[in-house]
Structure formats: C-alpha cells, structure tokens
C-alpha positions as CSV (number, residue, x, y, z in Angstrom):
1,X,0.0,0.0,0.0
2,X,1.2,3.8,-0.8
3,X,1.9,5.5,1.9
4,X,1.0,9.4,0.9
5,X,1.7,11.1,4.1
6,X,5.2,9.6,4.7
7,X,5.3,10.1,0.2
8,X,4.4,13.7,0.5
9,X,6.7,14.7,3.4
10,X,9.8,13.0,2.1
11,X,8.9,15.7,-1.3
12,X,8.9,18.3,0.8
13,X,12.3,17.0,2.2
14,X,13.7,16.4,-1.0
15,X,12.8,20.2,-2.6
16,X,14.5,21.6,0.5
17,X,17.6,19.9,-0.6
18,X,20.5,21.6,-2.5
19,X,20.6,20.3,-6.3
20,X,24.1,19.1,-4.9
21,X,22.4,17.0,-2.2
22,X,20.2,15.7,-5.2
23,X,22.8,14.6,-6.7
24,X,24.4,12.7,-4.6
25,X,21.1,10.9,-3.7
26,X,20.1,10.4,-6.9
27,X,23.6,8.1,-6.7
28,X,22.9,6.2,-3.9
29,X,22.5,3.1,-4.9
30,X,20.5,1.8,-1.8
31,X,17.5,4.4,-2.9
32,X,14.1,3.0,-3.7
33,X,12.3,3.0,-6.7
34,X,9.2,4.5,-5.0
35,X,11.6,7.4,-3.0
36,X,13.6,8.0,-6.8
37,X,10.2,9.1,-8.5
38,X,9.8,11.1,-5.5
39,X,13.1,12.5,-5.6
40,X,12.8,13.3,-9.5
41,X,9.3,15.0,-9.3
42,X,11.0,17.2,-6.2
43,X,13.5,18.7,-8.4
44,X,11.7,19.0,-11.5
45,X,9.2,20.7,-9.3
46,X,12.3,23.0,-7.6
47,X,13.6,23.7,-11.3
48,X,10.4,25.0,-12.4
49,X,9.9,26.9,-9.1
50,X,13.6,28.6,-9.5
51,X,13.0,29.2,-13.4
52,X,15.6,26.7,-14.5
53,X,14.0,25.7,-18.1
54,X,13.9,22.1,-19.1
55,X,13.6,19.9,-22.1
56,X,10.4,19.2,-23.9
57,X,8.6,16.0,-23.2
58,X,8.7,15.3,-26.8
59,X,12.7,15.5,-26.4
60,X,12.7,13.4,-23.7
61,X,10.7,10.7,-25.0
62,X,12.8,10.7,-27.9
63,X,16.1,10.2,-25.8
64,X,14.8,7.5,-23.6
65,X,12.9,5.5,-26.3
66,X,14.0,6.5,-29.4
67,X,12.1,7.4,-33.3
68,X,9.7,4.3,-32.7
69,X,7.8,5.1,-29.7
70,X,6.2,7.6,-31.8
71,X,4.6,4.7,-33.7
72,X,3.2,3.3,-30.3
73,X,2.4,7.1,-28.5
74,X,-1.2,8.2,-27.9
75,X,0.4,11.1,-29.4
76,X,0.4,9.7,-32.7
77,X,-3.6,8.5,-32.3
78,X,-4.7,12.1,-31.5
C-alpha cells in the first residue's frame, strides 16, 4: 500500500535539498524505486519553481525510447 503522508513529506524534504544534495542521492544506490520518483518530481518541481527551463517531453521521450515510440504514442492517435 502507498503510503502518501510519509510520500508527501519525504517531497517536501527532498525540494529543500540543494541540487548538490540531489545529486548525490540520486547516486545512492540503496535508494528506492518508489523514493527515486519522488526525488525526481521534487526537483523538476524545484527547477520550475527557480526558473531553470527544461527539455520538452517530446525531447525526452525521444532520448529514452528512441524514433519508434512515436509509432506506439497516444500522441500519434490524437
């Protein structure tokens, strides 16, 4: 089961943090899955709230999976 309050407490940690301290968590290699996503929403989150621009979703998807996830996208249904 998902534990929100103990979820949404450890985002609030993590958005306190340094981008340096981010860092070096996002390294550990003893981090959970479940505390990772929480720890990569935090600082997209914190980049957005300090005005550090980021990469289009289309960009990203194309780095992580390449030409032919446009094929499977609901992008490419719409």
């Amino acid at each position: 089961m998902i534990n929100k309050e103990r979820n949404n407490k450890l985002f609030e940690e993590y958005k306190r943090k340094s981008y340096k301290e981010l860092d070096e968590l996002e390294k550990n290699p003893n981090i959970s899955y479940n505390d990772y996503v929480i720890l990569s929403v935090a600082r997209g989150i914190k980049e957005i709230e300090d005005g550090i621009e980021g990469i289009p979703a289309e960009e990203v998807f194309k780095e992580l999976l390449g030409e032919s996830y446009r094929e499977n996208s609901i992008y490419a249904n719409s």
